[in-house]
N, C-alpha and C positions, 0 to 999 in steps of 0.2 A: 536094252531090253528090260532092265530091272525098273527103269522110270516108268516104261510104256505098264506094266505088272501094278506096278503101286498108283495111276490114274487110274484104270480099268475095275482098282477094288475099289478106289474111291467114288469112282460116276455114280453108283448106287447112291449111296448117302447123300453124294452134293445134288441129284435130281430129287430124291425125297423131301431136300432141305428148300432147295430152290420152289418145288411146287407147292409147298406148305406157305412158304414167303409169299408166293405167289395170290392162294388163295384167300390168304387173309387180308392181305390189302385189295383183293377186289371184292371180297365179304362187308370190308368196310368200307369202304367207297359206293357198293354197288345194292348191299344187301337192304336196304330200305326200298328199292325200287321196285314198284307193287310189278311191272313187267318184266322182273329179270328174276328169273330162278338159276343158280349158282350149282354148279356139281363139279367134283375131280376128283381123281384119283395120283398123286405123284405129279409129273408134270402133263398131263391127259387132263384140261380142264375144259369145262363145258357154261355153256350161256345161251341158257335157253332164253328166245324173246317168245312174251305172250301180249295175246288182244288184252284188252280190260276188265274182260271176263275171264281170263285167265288159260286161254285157246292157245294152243302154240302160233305162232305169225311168223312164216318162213319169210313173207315179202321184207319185215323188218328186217330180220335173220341175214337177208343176202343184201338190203343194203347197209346193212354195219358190216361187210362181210366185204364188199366188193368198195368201200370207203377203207378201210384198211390197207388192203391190196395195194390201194392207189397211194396209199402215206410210205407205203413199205414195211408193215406189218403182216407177216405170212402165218393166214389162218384157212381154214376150212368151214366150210358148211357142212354141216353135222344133225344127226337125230331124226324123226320120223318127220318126214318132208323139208328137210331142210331148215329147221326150226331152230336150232342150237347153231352157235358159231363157236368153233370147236378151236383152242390152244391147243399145242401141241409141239413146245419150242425144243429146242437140244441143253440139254445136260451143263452144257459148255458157255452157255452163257455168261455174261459177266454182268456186275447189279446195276452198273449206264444202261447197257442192252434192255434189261429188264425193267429198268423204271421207262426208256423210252416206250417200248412196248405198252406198259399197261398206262403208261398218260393215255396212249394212241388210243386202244381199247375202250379207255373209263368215257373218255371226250367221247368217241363217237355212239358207245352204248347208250350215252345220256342224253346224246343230239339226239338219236334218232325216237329213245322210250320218250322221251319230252314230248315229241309233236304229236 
């Protein structure tokens, strides 16, 4: 009981810590990209795709979204019409977990804003 006590204070910190990791390295990987606008909070993080005009593009949105799925990255479609492909991973992560994850992410964000 005393172990389950001292995980349970820690999950706080290690998800703040994790989604801050998180956000930077898709800040830098991703933040040049005139169609990706970046947001999060903790580990609640968002990827908005936009037209060239700077429109939200849901169409993109779900296929970086349903390209994922299929690698075995488990995300969400998120935001006003399905625009944003929404992170949203657990606490519990480990940093393999997570570099897989956002290779899966960065590659397909950028296949897709590419075309």
């Amino acid at each position: 009981q005393r172990r389950l006590q001292v995980i349970l204070v820690q999950l706080p910190d290690q998800a703040a810590a994790l989604g801050r990791g998180m956000m930077h390295r898709l800040c830098s990987e991703l933040g040049s990209e005139r169609r990706v606008r970046l947001r999060g909070l903790g580990l609640l993080i968002g990827i908005e795709v936009l037209d060239e005009d700077g429109r939200p593009q849901p169409a993109a949105a779900v296929t970086i979204t349903e390209r994922l799925l299929r690698e075995g990255v488990l995300v969400l479609p998120a935001g006003e019409g399905g625009s944003v492909v929404e992170l949203s991973p657990p606490a519990t992560l480990n940093s393999a977990q997570v570099d897989h994850a956002l290779e899966r992410v960065i590659a397909a964000v950028r296949s897709v804003c590419a075309g």
